[in-house]
C-alpha positions as CSV (number, residue, x, y, z in Angstrom):
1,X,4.8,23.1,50.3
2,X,3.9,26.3,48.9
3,X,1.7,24.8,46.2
4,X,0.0,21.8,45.8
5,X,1.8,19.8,43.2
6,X,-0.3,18.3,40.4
7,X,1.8,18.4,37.2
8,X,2.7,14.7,35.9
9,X,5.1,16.2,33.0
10,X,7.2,18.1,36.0
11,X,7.3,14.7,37.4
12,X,8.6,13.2,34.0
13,X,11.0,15.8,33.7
14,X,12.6,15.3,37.2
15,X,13.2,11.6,36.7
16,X,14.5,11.9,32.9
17,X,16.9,14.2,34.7
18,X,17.8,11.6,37.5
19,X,18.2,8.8,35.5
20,X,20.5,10.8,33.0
21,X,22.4,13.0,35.3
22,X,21.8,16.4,33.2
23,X,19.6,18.5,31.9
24,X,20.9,18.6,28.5
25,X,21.0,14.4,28.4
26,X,17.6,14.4,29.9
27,X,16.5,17.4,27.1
28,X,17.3,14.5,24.5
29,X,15.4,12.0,25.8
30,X,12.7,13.9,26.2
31,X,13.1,15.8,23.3
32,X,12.8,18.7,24.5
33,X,15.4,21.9,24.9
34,X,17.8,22.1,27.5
35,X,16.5,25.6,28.8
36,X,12.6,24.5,29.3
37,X,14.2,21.3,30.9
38,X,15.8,22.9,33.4
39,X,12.7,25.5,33.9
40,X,10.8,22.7,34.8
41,X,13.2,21.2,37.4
42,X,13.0,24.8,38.9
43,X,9.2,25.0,38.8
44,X,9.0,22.1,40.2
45,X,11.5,22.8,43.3
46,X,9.8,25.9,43.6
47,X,6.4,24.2,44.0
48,X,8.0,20.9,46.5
49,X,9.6,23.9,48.4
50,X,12.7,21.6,48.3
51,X,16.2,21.7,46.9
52,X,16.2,18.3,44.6
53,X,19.7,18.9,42.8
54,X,23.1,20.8,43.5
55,X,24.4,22.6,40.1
56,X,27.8,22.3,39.3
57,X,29.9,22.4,35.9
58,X,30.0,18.5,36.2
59,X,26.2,18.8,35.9
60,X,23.4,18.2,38.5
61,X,23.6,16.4,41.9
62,X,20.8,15.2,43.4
63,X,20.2,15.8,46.8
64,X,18.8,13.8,49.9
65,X,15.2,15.2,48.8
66,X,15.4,14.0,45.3
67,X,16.7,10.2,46.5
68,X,13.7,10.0,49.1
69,X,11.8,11.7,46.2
70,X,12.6,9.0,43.5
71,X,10.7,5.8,44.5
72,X,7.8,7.6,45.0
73,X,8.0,9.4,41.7
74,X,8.7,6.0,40.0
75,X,5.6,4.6,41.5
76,X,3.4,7.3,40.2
77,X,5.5,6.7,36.9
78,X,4.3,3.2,36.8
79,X,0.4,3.6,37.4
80,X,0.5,5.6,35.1
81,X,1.7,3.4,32.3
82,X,-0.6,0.6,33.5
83,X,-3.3,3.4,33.3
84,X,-2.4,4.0,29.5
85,X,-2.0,-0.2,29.1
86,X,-6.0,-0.4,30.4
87,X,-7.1,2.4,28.1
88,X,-5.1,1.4,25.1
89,X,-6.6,-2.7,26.2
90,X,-9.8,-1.4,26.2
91,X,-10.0,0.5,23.3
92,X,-8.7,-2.7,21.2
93,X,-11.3,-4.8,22.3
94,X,-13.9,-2.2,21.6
95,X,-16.2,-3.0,18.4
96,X,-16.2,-0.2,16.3
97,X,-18.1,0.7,13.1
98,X,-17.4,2.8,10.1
99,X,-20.4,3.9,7.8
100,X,-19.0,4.5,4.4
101,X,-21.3,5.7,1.5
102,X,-20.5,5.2,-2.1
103,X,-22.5,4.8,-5.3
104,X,-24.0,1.2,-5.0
105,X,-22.0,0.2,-8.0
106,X,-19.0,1.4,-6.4
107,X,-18.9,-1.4,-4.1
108,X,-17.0,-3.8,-6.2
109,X,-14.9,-6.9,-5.4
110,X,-11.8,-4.9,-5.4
111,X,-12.9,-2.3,-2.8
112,X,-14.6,-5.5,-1.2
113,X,-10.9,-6.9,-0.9
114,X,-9.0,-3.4,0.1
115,X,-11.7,-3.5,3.1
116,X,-11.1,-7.4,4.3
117,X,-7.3,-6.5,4.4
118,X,-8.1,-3.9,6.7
119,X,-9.8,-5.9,9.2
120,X,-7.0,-8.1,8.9
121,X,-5.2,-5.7,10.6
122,X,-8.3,-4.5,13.1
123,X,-10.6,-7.3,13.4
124,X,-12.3,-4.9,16.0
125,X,-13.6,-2.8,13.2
126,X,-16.8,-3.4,11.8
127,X,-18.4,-1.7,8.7
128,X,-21.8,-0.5,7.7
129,X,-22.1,0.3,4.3
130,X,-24.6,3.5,3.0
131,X,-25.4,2.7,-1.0
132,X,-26.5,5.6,-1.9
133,X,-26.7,8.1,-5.4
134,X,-27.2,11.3,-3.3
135,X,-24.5,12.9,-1.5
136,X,-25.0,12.8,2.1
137,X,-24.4,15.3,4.9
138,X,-21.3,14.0,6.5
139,X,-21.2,16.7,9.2
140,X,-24.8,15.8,10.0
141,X,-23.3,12.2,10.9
142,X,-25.7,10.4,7.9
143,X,-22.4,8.5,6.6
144,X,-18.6,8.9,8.7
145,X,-16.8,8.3,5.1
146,X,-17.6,9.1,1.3
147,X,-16.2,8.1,-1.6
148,X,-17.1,10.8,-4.0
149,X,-16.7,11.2,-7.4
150,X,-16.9,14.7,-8.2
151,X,-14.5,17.7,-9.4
152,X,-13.8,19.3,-6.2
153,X,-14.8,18.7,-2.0
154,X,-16.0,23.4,-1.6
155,X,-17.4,22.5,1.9
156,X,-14.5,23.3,4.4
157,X,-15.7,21.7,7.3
158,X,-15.1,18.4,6.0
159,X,-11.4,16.5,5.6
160,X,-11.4,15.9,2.0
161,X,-8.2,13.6,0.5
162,X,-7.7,13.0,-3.5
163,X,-6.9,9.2,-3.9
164,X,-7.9,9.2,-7.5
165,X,-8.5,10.2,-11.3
166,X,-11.7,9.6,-12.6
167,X,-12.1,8.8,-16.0
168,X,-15.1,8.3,-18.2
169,X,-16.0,7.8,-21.8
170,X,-18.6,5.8,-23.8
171,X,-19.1,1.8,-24.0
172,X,-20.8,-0.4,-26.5
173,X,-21.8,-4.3,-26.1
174,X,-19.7,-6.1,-28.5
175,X,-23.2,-7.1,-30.1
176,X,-24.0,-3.7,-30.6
177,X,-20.5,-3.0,-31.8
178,X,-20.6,-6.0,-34.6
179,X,-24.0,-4.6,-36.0
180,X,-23.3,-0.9,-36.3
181,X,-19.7,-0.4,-35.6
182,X,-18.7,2.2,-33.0
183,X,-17.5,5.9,-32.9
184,X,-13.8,6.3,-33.1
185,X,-12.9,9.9,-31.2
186,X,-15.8,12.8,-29.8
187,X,-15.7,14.1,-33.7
188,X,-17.2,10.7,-34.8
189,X,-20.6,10.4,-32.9
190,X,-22.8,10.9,-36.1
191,X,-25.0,8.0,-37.0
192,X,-25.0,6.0,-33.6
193,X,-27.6,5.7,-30.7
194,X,-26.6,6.6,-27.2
195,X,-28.5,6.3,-24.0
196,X,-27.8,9.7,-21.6
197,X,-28.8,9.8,-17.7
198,X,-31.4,11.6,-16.1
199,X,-30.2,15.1,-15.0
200,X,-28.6,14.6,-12.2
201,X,-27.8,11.0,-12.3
202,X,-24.3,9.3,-13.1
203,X,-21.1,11.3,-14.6
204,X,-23.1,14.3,-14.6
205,X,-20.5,16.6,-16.4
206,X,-20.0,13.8,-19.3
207,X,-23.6,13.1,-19.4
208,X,-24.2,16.9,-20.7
209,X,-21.4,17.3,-22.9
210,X,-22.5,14.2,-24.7
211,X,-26.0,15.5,-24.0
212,X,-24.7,19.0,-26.3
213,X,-22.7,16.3,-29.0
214,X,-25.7,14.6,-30.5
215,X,-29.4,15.1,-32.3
216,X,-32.6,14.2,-30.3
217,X,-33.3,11.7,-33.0
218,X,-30.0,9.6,-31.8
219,X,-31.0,9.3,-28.0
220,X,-31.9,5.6,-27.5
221,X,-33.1,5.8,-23.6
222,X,-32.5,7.6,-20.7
223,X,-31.3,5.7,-17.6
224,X,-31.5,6.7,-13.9
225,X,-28.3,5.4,-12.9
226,X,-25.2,3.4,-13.4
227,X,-26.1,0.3,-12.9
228,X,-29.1,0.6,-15.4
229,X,-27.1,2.5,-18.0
230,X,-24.4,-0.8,-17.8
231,X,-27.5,-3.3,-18.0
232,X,-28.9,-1.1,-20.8
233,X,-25.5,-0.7,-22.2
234,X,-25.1,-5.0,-21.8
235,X,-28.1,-5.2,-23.9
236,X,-27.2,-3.7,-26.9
237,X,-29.8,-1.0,-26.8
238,X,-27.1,1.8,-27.6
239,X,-23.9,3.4,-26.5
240,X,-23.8,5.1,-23.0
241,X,-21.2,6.9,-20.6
242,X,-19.6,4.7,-17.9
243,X,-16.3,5.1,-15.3
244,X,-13.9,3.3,-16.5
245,X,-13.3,1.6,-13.1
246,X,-16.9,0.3,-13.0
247,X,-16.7,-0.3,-16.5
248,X,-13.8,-2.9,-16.2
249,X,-15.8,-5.5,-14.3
250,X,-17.8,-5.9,-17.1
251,X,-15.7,-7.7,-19.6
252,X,-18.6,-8.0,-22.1
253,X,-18.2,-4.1,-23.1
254,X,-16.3,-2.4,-25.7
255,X,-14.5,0.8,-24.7
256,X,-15.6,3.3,-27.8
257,X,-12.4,5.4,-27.6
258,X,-9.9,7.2,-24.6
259,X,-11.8,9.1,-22.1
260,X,-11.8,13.0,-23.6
261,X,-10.9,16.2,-21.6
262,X,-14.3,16.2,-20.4
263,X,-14.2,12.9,-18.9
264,X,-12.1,13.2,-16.2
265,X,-12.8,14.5,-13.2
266,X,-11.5,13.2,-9.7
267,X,-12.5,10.4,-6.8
268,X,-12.4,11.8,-3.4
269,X,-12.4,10.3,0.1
270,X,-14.1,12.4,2.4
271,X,-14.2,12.5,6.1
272,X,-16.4,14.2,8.7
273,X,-15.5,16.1,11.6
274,X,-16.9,14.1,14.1
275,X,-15.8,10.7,12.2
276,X,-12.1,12.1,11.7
277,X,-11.9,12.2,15.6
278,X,-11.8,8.8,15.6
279,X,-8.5,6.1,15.6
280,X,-9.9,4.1,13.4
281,X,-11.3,6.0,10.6
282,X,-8.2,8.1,10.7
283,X,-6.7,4.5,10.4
284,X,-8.5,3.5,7.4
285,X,-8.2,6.6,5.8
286,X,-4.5,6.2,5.5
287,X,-5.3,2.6,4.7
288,X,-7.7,2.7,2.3
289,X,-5.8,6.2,0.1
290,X,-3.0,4.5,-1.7
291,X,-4.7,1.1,-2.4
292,X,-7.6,2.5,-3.9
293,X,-5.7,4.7,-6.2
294,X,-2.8,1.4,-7.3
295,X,-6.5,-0.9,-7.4
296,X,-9.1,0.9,-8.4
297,X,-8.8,4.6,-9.8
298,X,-6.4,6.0,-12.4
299,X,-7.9,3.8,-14.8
């Protein structure tokens, strides 16, 4: 030999040719073109030292070489797909996690039931789940998955995918509603209370332009989160800015009026580099896009 021969796509290439008689049958097959095909078949003669087929216009002969050839490239052929069955066995009986972080509100029923369909289809998939109202550093590894809800994803290391609208506007309790009536548009906020969040607390963006709507005299409380602001909200203590996807599972609330310009924003699924590496939380990704957006967002 004038080479040692240790390419397993030559190999591939020689019996796709065998098996259909040409290069341009075997170039199908393999999907590849018919010129590379045959490049291969003469790197890989070059390489054996040996002539494997006889050209003609009828197409390729093989030779005595290639026949005594054959069985042995079969074999190789064959522990090598058992190789890929073990891998591919193995990596299906592994356990594997996926941290997601969300808002702790976020984790509702519906996104509860989007996930248990999932490991329907992988019960080796387990899932650790990161509650939390800061954003954490994916590409640190603190959480593989977000669900943001935020305008844009600016950091470009990360795999960012748009799976839904976010929209927000203001809620009453139906108590509060019956006493003192509620505001009918953004131009009709005069004479209620509201409750605002703490800076940098739940639906930031709204939270100021409502902050810049109304007097000081008209601010009822200020609440450090979403859950508070819908217990606060529940109670009847004043008006206050919610998602209308959280805002849904609480029945007892009275949407004031359509979510304004200002209210809508966008819900993001975000990935890390390391995590998108992964099967499976590529996997969920693609699982997880279009459900959330039918089930949960564009409200």
């Amino acid at each position: 030999m004038k080479s040692v021969f240790d390419s397993w796509s030559d190999l591939r290439v020689f019996l796709a040719v065998m098996r259909a008689g040409s290069t341009l049958a075997a170039s199908k097959q393999l999907r590849q073109s018919q010129p590379t095909v045959a490049r291969r078949i003469d790197v890989l003669e070059h390489v054996t030292g040996l002539t494997l087929f006889e050209r003609s216009t009828q197409g390729l002969r093989p030779t005595e070489h290639a026949m005594a050839l054959l069985p042995r490239a079969e074999a190789v052929e064959a522990a090598i797909e058992a190789f890929e069955a073990a891998v591919d066995g193995r990596s299906r009986t592994t356990t594997s996690t996926i941290r997601i972080t969300v808002i702790g509100i976020a984790f509702s029923p519906r996104l509860a039931a989007i996930l248990d369909e999932f490991n329907d289809a992988y019960p080796d998939v387990r899932f650790e789940f990161v509650p939390s109202d800061r954003i954490l550093d994916l590409c640190a590894g603190e959480a593989d998955i977000a669900i943001r809800h935020v305008l844009t994803v600016d950091d470009p290391r990360l795999v960012a995918r748009q799976i839904s609208v976010t929209r927000t506007t203001v809620y009453c309790s139906q108590r509060y509603a019956a006493k003192h009536g509620m505001p009918k548009g953004p131009d009709d906020l005069a004479g209620h209370s509201f409750l605002l969040y703490e800076p940098g607390a739940g639906a930031r963006r709204f939270n100021e332009w409502l902050k810049a709507q109304i007097t000081s005299d008209q601010v009822a409380g200020i609440q450090p989160d979403i859950p508070s602001m819908i217990v606060a909200v529940r109670s009847g203590l004043g008006i206050g800015a919610l998602p209308v996807a959280m805002a849904v599972d609480a029945p007892e609330l009275v949407q004031c009026f359509d979510p304004p310009a200002v209210g809508l924003a966008s819900t993001w699924l975000v990935i890390g580099p390391g995590a998108y590496k992964r099967r499976e939380v590529r996997a969920f990704a693609d699982f997880l896009a279009p459900r959330y957006s039918a089930r949960i967002g564009n409200r």
